[in-house]
N, C-alpha and C positions, 0 to 999 in steps of 0.2 A: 435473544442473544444480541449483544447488539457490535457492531461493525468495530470497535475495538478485538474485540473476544474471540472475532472469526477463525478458523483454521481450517485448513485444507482437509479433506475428510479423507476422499479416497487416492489422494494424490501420493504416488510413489516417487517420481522424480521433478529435482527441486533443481536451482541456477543460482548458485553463488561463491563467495570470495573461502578457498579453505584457507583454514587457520592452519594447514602442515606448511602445504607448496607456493600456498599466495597468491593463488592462482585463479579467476573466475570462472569455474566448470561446475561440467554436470555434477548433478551427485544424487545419491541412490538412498532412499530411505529403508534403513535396516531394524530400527523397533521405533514405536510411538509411546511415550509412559502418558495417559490422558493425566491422570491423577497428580503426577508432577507437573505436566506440561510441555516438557520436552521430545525432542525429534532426534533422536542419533541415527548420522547419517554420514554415507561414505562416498569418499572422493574417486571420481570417476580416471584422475588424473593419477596421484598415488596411491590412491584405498587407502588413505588413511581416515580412521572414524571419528568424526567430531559429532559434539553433543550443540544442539540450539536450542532455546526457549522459543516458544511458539508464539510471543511476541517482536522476532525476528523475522518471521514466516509469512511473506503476504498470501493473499487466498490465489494467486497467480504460481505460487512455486517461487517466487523468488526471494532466495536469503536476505536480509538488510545484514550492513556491516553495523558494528554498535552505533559509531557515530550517526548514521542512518537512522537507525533503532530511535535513538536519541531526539533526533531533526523531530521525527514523525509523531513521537510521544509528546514531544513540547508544540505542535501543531495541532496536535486533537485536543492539548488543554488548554487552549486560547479561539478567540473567535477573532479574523480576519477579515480585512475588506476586502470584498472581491474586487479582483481585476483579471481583466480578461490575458494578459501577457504573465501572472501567476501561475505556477502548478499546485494542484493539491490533492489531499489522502479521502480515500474514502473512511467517511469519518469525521472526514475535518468541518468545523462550525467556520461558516464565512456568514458576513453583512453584506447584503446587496445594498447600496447607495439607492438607487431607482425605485427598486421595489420597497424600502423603507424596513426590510426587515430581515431574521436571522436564520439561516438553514442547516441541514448535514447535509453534506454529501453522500446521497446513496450510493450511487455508481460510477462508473465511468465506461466510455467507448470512445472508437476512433470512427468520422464517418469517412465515405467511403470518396470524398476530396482528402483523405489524410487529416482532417483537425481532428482536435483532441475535444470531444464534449462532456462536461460533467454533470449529472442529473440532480441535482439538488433539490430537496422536500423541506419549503420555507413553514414558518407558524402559521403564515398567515395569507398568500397569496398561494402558498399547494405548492406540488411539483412544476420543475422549470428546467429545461436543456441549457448548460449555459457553455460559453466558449474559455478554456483554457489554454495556457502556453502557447498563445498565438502572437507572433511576431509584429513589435509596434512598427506602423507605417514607415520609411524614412521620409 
């Protein structure tokens, strides 16, 4: 299965924008359809029930709003250069300049100075920790 297709398996509660109140809150998952691929799910704020595609869903719980939705689909079908002051999806193909060649990103963590590291699995040079969304020098 690969890092597009992922979805939360046993995860009950989800963090995002509802379509009643507009509001970014908890919200409670009340059925899974696998077969469709949707998640209906209720607002912790009004309980109102809204329905998401599971290409909404990151594997974290958290909703994307469409425009999100959007960003992240048109990200995973292009391949980027990396730079280290970029953010990106697990999933997403970037070109390392240095290393001469093209990776996915498999994961992501935060270490324990706060930065953001991204684990990328190139063709050709293997796995590689690399630095994201780090602030360019002044």
């Amino acid at each position: 299965m690969s890092a597009k297709t992922r979805i939360p398996h046993n995860r009950k509660h989800f963090f995002g924008l509802c379509p009643q109140c507009q509001k970014q809150t908890a919200m409670v998952l009340l059925h899974r359809d696998k077969a469709k691929g949707i998640f209906k799910l209720s607002c912790e704020s009004c309980a109102a029930i809204s329905t998401f595609p599971k290409d909404r869903i990151l594997r974290t719980g958290r909703i994307l709003t469409e425009d999100e939705a959007e960003t992240r689909q048109q990200a995973l079908s292009q391949v980027v250069n990396y730079s280290a002051q970029k953010t990106y999806w697990r999933g997403q193909k970037i070109r390392h300049k240095k290393f001469d060649d093209t990776g996915i990103v498999m994961s992501k963590e935060k270490t324990d100075g706060d930065h953001n590291i991204i684990i990328v699995k190139f063709e050709n040079v293997g796995q590689k920790k690399l630095v994201e969304d780090c602030m360019a020098a002044a």
